[in-house]
Steps between C-alpha positions, in 0.01 A plus 500: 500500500518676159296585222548356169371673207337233195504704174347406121734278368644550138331239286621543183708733337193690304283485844492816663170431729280282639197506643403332799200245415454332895689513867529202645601668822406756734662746724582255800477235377857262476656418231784266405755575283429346126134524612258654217397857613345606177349436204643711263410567099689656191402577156646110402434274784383471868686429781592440896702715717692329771656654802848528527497455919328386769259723711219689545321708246585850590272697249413457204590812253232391198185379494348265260426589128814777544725516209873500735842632266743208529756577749246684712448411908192290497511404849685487821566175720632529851750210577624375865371323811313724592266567153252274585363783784513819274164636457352445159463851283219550264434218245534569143148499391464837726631862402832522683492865595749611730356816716567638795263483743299809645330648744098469487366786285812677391462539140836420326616667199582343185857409397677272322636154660522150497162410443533699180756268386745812369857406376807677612415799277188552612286347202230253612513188334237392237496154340589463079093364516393801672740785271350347210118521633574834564674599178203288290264714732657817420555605893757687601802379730363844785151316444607172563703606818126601633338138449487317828738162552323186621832305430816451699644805683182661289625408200209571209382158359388385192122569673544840637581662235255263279217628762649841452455524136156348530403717735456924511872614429420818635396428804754593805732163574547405849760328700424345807581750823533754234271766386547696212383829388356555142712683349364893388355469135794802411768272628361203340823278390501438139568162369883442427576218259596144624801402485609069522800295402571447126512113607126501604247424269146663499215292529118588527392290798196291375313643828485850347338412207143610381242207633458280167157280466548146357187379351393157503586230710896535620696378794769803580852396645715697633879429387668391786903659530680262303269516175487907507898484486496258209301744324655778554837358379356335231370850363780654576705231300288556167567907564828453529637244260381488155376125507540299150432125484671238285401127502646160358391142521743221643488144493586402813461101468858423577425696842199298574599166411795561743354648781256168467787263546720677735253653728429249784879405494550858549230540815663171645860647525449833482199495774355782230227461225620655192254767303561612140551845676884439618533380114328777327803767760745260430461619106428858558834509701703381218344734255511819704896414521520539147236775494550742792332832400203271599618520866531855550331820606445840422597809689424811294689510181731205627480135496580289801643103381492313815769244540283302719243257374232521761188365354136594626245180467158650532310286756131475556344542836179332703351841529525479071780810561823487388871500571827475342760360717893525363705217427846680562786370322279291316853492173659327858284209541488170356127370420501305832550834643245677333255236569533581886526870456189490279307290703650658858386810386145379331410338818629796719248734281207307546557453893594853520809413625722753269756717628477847366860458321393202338229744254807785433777477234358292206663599216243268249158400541361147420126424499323170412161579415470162333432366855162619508426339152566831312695455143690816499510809657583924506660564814553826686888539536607526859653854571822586465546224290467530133373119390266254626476114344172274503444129438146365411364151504690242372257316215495185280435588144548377195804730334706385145863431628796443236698239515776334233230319392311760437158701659347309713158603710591375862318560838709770730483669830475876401544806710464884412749720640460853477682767663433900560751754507628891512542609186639762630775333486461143377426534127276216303825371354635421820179392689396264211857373545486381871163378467633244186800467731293361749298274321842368324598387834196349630461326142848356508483373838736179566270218554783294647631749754547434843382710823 
């Protein structure tokens, strides 16, 4: 028999942690290798966990709602014949505290251990959430080391030190099998400021706020996880990136008349429908080749060109949330290709079947809001990236066309295309220039092609 450690996988290369949404096991039970252990969630998609052996659930190391560093032990599975007898260990949803046991009333002094959850320099591990409550809150890191854990290895929770701040800070904090003196009002420890990583932002948590009264009649939802990250990025977006919008109008008839003809062919040998979507990438592709300041980022003072074409498709979601899965390599397909990447990935999204590497790496955003009847549109651009394209609905109007006869009034499908951008970095010049670009190739589209 032997003990196999499971640890937080890497699931993209800007995920550093995860946090642990449900356990589908418990200490004791079995589990078979490939089975899902966990539900797990990051700031771009959710996903499972699988074990990576067969045995019994030692312990779990996390309990639910814990935000685990990638790379970190999240639990332990013992493997062999003999696993199915070991004795099950507390399950996740309890405090794992390990203390040794003791005699009826002998009181047991304080000192630091396991169920303190200290690294190997003797600093007790707080969550990014909780640093940032606690730096919003203005307590100090000796006054936080007071606040009892609830959590694993009494960890402090989001709650505890929620319940602390909404409670009387002054009164004495206890541990349990621990009791504390108050401290002598002379020796009375004065605040020391709180230090956290420059990587971790500061947020107010909306649970600290003054009670507000709504008047009238009003339904109040609570944002569920996926929405409050959307917001926060999308903020964080218009902070960032100076955001400035440039739109042009394409006749996309040629497109439309040949997506008519071709499309049932197309589904019968292809075993794919075809959208205007794999079109509409198919022409940003070729324009970003000629354009490529359009697919870069910015890091400080310097400007990042990626070589790769990896374009992001903003996709809607049941829940009315949304996601942007990557079409990687997207300059490396053909449009039969695209078609099954775009709708693979669509369909993935909306069954929440997305791998976590299938969100990271876009280099280009795409977004059709003309799907939901909308004519044009000011998009957010998707951090780090520096641009973000939109399509609207494609209309029949009348428009005045010239010919060699002359003008002529004709009826057209129309489309508005607009785009926003950094202009940081991407003047008007150059943004007004892709955006014609685009429409140039949508407009000129071979009506006798083949697929």
């Amino acid at each position: 028999m032997a003990l196999v450690d499971l640890v937080m996988p890497k699931m993209g290369e800007s995920i550093t942690e995860a946090t642990i949404l449900r356990w589908h096991k418990k200490p004791g039970d079995f589990v078979k290798q490939d089975e899902t252990l966990m539900d797990i969630a990051t700031d771009k998609v959710d996903s499972e966990v699988p074990s990576t052996t067969e045995g019994v659930l030692e312990e779990a190391l996390f309990n639910e709602n814990d935000v685990v560093p990638v790379g970190a032990v999240i639990a332990r599975i013992r493997t062999g014949q003999q696993a199915a007898a070991t004795a099950p260990v507390i399950p996740p949803q309890q405090p794992i505290a390990a203390q040794a046991p003791v005699q009826q009333n002998q009181e047991v002094p304080y000192q630091p251990g396991p169920a303190h959850t200290m690294k190997s320099n003797g600093i007790r591990f707080y969550s990014p959430l909780v640093l940032n409550i606690a730096a919003s809150e203005g307590i100090s890191m000796s006054e936080l080391e007071r606040i009892t854990g609830t959590g694993n290895e009494g960890r402090v929770t989001k709650k505890d030190i929620l319940d602390y701040v909404s409670g009387d800070r002054t009164q004495a904090t206890e541990r349990p099998g621990i009791t504390e003196q108050p401290a002598a009002p002379a020796e009375k420890e004065k605040p020391q400021p709180m230090v956290i990583p420059s990587s971790t932002t500061v947020i107010t948590p909306q649970e600290t706020r003054s009670p507000v009264t709504y008047s009238g009649n009003v339904e109040i939802i609570e944002m569920d996880r996926m929405r409050r990250l959307i917001a926060d990025h999308m903020v964080k977006s218009k902070s960032t990136s100076a955001h400035v919008t440039s739109f042009s109008e394409a006749d996309v008839t040629n497109m439309v008349m040949w997506r008519e003809k071709i499309k049932k062919d197309f589904e019968k040998r292809e075993g794919e429908k075809i959208t205007f979507t794999p079109l509409f990438i198919e022409a940003i592709v070729k324009c970003i080749k000629k354009y490529p300041m359009l697919n870069s980022s910015i890091d400080g003072d310097k400007i990042i060109i990626k070589k790769d074409i990896n374009i992001g498709m903003a996709t809607a979601l049941p829940s009315g949330n949304l996601i942007v899965p990557i079409i990687k390599g997207a300059d490396q397909l053909n449009l039969v290709g695209l078609t099954r990447h775009v709708n693979n990935m669509a369909n993935n999204a909306r069954n929440n079947k997305l791998r976590p590497d299938d969100t990271q790496g876009g280099t280009f955003t795409f977004t059709n809001v003309g799907t939901f009847g909308s004519l044009m549109g000011t998009p957010i651009i998707n951090q780090p990236q520096v641009a973000i394209l939109a399509t609207g609905a494609i209309k029949k109007r009348p428009v005045v066309i010239e010919t060699e006869q002359g003008d002529s009034i004709a009826i057209r499908h129309m489309m508005y295309v607009s785009m926003s951008y950094d202009h940081r970095i991407i003047d008007g010049s150059l943004g007004a220039t892709f955006v014609t670009a685009v429409v140039k190739e949508l407009e000129n589209f071979d009506v006798n092609r083949s697929f």
